[in-house]
N, C-alpha and C positions, 0 to 999 in steps of 0.2 A: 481760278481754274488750276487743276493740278492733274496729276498722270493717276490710276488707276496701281495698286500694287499688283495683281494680275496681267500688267504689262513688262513688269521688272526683268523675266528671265527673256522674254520672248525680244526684250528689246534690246535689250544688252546686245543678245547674238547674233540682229539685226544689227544693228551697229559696227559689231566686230566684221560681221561681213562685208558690211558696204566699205570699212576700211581699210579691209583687207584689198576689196578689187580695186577703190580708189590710189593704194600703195602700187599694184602693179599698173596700172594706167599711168602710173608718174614717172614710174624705172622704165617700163617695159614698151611705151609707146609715145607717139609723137607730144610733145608738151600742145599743141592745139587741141587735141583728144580730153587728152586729162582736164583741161579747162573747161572745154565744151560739156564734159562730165560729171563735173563739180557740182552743178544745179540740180541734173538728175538725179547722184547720190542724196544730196541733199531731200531732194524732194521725194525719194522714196523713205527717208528715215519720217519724215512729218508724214508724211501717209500713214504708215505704220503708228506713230504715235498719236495721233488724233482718236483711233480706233478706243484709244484708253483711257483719253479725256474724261474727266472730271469737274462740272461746272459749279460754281457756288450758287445756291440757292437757298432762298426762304422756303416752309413749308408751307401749302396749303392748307393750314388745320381746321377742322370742323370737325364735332364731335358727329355730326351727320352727314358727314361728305365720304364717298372714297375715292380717294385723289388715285392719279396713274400711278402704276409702278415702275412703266419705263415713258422713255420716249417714243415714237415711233407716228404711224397715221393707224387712225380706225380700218379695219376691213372688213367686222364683222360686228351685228349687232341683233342678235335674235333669242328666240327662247328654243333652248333645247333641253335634253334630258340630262345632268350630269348623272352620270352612272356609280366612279370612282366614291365616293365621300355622303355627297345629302343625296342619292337614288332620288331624285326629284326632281321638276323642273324650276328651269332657273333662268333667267336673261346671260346672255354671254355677250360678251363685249372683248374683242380680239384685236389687239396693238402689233403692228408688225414694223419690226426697227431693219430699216438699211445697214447696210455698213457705214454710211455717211453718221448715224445717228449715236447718242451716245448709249453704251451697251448695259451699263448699272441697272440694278434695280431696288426699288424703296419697298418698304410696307404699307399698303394702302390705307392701314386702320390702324390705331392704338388699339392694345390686348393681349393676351394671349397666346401663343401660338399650340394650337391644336391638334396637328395634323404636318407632319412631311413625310414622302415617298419619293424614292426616284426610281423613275422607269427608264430601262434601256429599251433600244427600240430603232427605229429604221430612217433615213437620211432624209426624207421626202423636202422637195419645196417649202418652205414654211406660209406658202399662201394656198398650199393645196388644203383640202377640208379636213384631210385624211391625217393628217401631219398634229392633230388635236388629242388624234387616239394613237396613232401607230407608229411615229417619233421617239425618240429618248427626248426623254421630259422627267421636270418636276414639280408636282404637285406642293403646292405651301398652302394651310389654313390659318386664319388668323381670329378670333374670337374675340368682341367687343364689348361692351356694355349691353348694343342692343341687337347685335346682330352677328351673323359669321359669314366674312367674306375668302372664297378659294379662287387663288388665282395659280396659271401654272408658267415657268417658263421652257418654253419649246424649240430642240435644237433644229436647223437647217438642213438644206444642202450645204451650206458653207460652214456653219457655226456649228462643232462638234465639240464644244464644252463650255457645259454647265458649272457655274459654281453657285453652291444658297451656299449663307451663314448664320442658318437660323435654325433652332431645334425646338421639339415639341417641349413646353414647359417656359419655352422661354416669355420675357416679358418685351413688349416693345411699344415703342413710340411709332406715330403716325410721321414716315417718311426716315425712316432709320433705313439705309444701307442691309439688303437681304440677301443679295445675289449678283454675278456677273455673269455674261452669256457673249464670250467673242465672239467678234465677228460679225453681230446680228443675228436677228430671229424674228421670235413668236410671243407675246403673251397674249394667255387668255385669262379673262377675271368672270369670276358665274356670281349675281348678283341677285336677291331676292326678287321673286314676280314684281312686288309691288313699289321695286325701285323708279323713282325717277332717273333717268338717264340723263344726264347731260350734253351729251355730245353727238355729232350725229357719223354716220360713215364717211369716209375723208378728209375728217379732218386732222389738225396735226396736235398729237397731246406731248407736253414735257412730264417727266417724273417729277413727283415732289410736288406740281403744280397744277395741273388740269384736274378739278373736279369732273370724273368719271361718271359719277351718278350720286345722288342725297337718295336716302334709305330713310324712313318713316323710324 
């Protein structure tokens, strides 16, 4: 396991804070204080870095699987219209990550990449329905040998930045590092009709590892 670079400045300065007030807790008040304190600090800087964690994982590779992009639990699995990219119906399948959860995200397919957009957009819940369309988000496509799978990730009420690392033209592997999304959020993945799904609502998927669905 390792820390996330996307945690580098936010942590430092967390850091610097917490020993900044732990300094004057030492000088400036009763030494039983400052003890009593020390756990607290502490356990606010692990709070904070946990958010960044980074776990070692094998990939789940199938040349017919698409594995998850993040962690999180199911709360969405149905067919609807994607509008944005294939104007066509599609199965949707929606991963929503805690903050408890780890925030990375992979590419669900070896391929291609096809397709990125980023949409600015409005704070909503990320379990609201609305929060798919009217969120800042971003759209990523990935193109396969036999299929093109679009997934997006979707900012929060809490989680208000997106990072992808991936550009149209690029090439990639199945479970390659795409994006991070502090804090928690939303992905959505739009999967061909005649996908098999894997998995059902509620349950709990790892990136890298939960076959999402086998595609024909």
């Amino acid at each position: 396991m390792y820390l996330h670079r996307e945690g580098n400045v936010i942590l430092t300065v967390w850091f610097l804070f917490l020993a900044a007030l732990g300094t004057v807790l030492y000088f400036f008040t009763p030494s039983w204080l400052f003890y009593v304190s020390l756990p607290i600090l502490f356990g606010g800087f692990l709070l904070f870095a946990q958010f960044f964690r980074i776990p070692k994982r094998e990939v789940n590779v199938g040349e017919d699987h698409v594995i998850s992009p993040s962690d999180g639990k199911v709360v969405v699995i149905e067919e609807t219209e994607e509008g944005e990219y294939f104007k066509d119906k599609r199965i949707q399948v929606s991963v929503f990550m805690s903050p408890l959860n780890v925030h990375a995200q992979w590419t669900p397919i070896e391929g291609e990449v096809s397709y990125t957009k980023y949409h600015p957009g409005l704070f909503l819940v990320a379990w609201d329905p609305k929060s798919s369309t009217d969120n800042e988000r971003t759209t990523l496509v990935i193109k396969g040998k036999k299929h093109e799978i679009l997934f997006r990730q979707i900012a929060g009420a809490v989680a208000r930045r997106i990072k992808y690392y991936i550009k149209e033209g690029d090439k990639v592997a199945q479970g390659d590092e795409c994006g991070f999304i502090k804090f928690g959020s939303r992905i959505d993945i739009f999967l061909p009709l005649d996908a098999d799904v894997q998995v059902k609502i509620g349950d709990k998927v790892q990136g890298k590892r939960t076959v999402i669905a086998k595609v024909k």
